[in-house]
C-alpha positions in Angstrom: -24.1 14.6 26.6 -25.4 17.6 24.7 -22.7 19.7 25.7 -20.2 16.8 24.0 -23.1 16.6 21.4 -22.2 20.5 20.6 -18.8 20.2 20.8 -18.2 17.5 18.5 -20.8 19.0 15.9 -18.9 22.1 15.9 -15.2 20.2 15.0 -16.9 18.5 12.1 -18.7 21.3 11.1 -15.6 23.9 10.3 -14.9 23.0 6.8 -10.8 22.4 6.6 -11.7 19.7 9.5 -14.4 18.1 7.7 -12.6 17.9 4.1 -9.6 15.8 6.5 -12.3 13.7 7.6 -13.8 13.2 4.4 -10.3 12.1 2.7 -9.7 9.9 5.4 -12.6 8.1 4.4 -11.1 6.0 1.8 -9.6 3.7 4.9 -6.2 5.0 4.4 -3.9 6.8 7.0 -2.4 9.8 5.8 0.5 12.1 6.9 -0.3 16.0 8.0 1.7 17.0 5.0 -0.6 14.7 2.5 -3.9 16.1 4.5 -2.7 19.9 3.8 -2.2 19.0 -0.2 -5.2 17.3 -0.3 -7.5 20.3 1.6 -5.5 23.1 0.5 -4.0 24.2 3.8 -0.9 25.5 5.4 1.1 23.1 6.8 0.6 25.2 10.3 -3.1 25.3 9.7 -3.5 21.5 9.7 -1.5 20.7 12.1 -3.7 23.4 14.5 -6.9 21.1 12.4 -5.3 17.6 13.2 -4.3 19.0 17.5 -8.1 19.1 17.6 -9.6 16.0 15.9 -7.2 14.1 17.7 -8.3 15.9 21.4 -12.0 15.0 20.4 -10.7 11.4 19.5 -12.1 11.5 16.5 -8.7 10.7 15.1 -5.9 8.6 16.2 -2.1 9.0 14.7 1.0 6.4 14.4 4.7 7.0 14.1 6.3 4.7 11.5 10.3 6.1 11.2 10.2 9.5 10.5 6.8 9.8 9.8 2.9 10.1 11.7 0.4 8.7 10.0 -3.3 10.2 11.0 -6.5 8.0 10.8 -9.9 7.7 12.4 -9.9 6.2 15.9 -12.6 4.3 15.5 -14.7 2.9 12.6 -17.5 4.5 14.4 -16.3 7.8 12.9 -16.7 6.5 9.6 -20.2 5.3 10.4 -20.9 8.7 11.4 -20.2 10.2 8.6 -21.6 8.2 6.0 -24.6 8.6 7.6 -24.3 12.5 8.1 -23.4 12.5 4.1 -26.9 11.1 3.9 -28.5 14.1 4.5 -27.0 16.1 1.9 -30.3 16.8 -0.8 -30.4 15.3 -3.9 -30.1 17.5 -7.1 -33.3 18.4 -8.2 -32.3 16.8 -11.4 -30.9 13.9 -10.4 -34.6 13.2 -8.3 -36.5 13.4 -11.5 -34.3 11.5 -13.5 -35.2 8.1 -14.0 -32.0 7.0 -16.5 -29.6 8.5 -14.0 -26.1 7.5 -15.3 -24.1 6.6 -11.9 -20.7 7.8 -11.7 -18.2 5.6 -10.2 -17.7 7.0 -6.8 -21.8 6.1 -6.0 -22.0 2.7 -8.3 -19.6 1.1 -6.0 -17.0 2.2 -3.4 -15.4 1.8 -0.1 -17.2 3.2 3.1 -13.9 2.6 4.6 -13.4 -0.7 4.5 -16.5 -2.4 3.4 -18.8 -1.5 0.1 -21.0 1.0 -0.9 -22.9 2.8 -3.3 -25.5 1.4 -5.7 -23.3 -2.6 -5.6 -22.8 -2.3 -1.5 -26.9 -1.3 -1.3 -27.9 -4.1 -3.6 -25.7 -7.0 -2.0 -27.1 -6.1 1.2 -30.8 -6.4 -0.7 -29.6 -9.7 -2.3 -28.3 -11.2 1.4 -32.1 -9.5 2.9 -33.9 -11.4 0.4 -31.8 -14.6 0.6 -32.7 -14.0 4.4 -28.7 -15.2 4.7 -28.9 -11.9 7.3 -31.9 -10.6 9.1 -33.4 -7.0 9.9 -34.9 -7.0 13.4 -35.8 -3.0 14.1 -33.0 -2.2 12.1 -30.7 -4.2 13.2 -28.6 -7.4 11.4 -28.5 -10.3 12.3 -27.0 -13.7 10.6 -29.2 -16.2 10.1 -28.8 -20.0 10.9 -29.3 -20.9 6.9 -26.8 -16.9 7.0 -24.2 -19.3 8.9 -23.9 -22.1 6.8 -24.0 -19.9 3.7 -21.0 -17.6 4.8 -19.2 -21.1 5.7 -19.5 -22.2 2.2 -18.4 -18.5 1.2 -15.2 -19.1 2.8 -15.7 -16.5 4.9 -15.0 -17.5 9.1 -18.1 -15.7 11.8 -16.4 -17.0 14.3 -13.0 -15.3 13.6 -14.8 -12.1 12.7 -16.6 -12.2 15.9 -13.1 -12.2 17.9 -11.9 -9.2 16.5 -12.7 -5.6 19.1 -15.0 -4.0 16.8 -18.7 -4.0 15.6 -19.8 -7.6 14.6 -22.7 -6.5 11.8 -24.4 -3.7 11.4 -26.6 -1.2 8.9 -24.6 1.8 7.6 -27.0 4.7 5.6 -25.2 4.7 2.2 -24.8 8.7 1.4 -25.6 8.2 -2.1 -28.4 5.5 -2.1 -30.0 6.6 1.3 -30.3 2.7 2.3 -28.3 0.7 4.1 -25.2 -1.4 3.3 -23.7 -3.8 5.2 -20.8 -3.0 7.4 -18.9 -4.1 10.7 -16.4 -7.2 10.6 -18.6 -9.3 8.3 -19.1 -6.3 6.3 -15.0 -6.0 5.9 -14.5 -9.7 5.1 -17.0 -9.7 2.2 -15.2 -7.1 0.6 -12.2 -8.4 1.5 -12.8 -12.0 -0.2 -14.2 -10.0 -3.3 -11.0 -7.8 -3.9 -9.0 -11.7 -3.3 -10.7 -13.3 -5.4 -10.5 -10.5 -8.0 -14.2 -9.5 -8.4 -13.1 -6.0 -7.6 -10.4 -3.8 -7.9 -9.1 -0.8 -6.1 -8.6 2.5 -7.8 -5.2 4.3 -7.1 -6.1 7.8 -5.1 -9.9 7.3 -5.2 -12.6 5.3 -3.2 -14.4 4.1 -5.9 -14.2 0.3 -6.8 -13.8 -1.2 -9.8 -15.7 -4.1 -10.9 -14.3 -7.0 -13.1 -15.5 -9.2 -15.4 -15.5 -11.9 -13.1 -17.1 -10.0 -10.9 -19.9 -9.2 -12.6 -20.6 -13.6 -13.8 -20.4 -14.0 -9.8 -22.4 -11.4 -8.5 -24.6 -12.7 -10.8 -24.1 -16.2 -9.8 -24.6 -15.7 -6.0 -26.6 -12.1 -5.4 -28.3 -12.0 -8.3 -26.9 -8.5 -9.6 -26.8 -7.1 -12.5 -24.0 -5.1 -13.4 
């Protein structure tokens, strides 16, 4: 294991592989040729980067036509680096200020495909304090009063809990240093709230619009202020 441990550390540490990994976080799969734009490679160099994530499986790729399409494996991958972006120090000036203006990518984004940043953090609060999910030693759990309340949300536990990933579960929020929500249930919320046009994507960038609407019903059912 701490032979792996090493190994893996030292992929993610080399700084062309972790800039792939960090674009990839937005959720989307991108081609070698789009990853060497977007890190300022060769196209030889990122192919020699991508050989390597994808022996360590961190990364997984797809042929569609013509064209390979490289994203994480797992969602675990993405876990794993939300939480390592965690550990990154806060500017000394952002710590002391007590105004601080957020910009868009930490007031709300994607952590691949659920939400973060300051609006992720404080739904998760809002469902906490609604005790719609539960925090036993860290980890969540939905509720029996949680059930009925995600029923009524439109949103199906059952269905979420077929699908071959992580049911619920805290992810550290890089920005916030608390946890958001993430997992299946995690992914349907957001999903619902991008349907029902509370949010809105933002063309080549994580960070999440949102609406007017939005902000009368996050009001309306978590109690956030936007």
């Amino acid at each position: 294991m701490e032979d792996q441990f090493i190994k893996t550390a030292s992929l993610i540490g080399d700084p062309t592989r972790a800039s792939i990994l960090w674009t990839l976080m937005d959720g989307r799969a991108f081609t070698a040729t789009e990853l060497a734009v977007s890190v300022n490679t060769s196209p030889q160099n990122i192919s020699m980067h991508l050989g390597k994530l994808l022996d360590a499986d961190l990364l997984c790729v797809e042929k569609q036509g013509r064209h390979k399409y490289y994203r994480f494996s797992n969602k675990e991958v993405a876990y794993a680096l939300e939480a390592m972006a965690s550990l990154v120090p806060k500017s000394e000036v952002a710590s002391k200020s007590k105004t601080e203006t957020y910009p868009p990518i930490k007031f709300c984004r994607t952590c691949y495909d659920h939400l973060a940043g300051k609006i992720g953090v404080a739904l998760t609060d809002s469902l906490l304090e609604q005790k719609i999910i539960l925090d036993q030693n860290n980890t969540f759990e939905i509720s029996s009063e949680g059930e009925k309340w995600f029923s009524d949300f439109g949103i199906n536990l059952e269905e979420a809990q077929k699908q071959k990933r992580i049911f619920l579960k805290p992810c550290l929020d890089w920005s916030e240093r608390r946890n958001h929500i993430a997992g299946s249930v995690g992914t349907l919320l957001f999903n619902k709230m991008l349907k029902e046009d509370w949010l809105r994507k933002n063309e080549n960038s994580r960070a999440i619009t949102v609406t007017g609407k939005g902000e009368k019903e996050l009001l309306k059912y978590f109690k956030i202020i936007v």
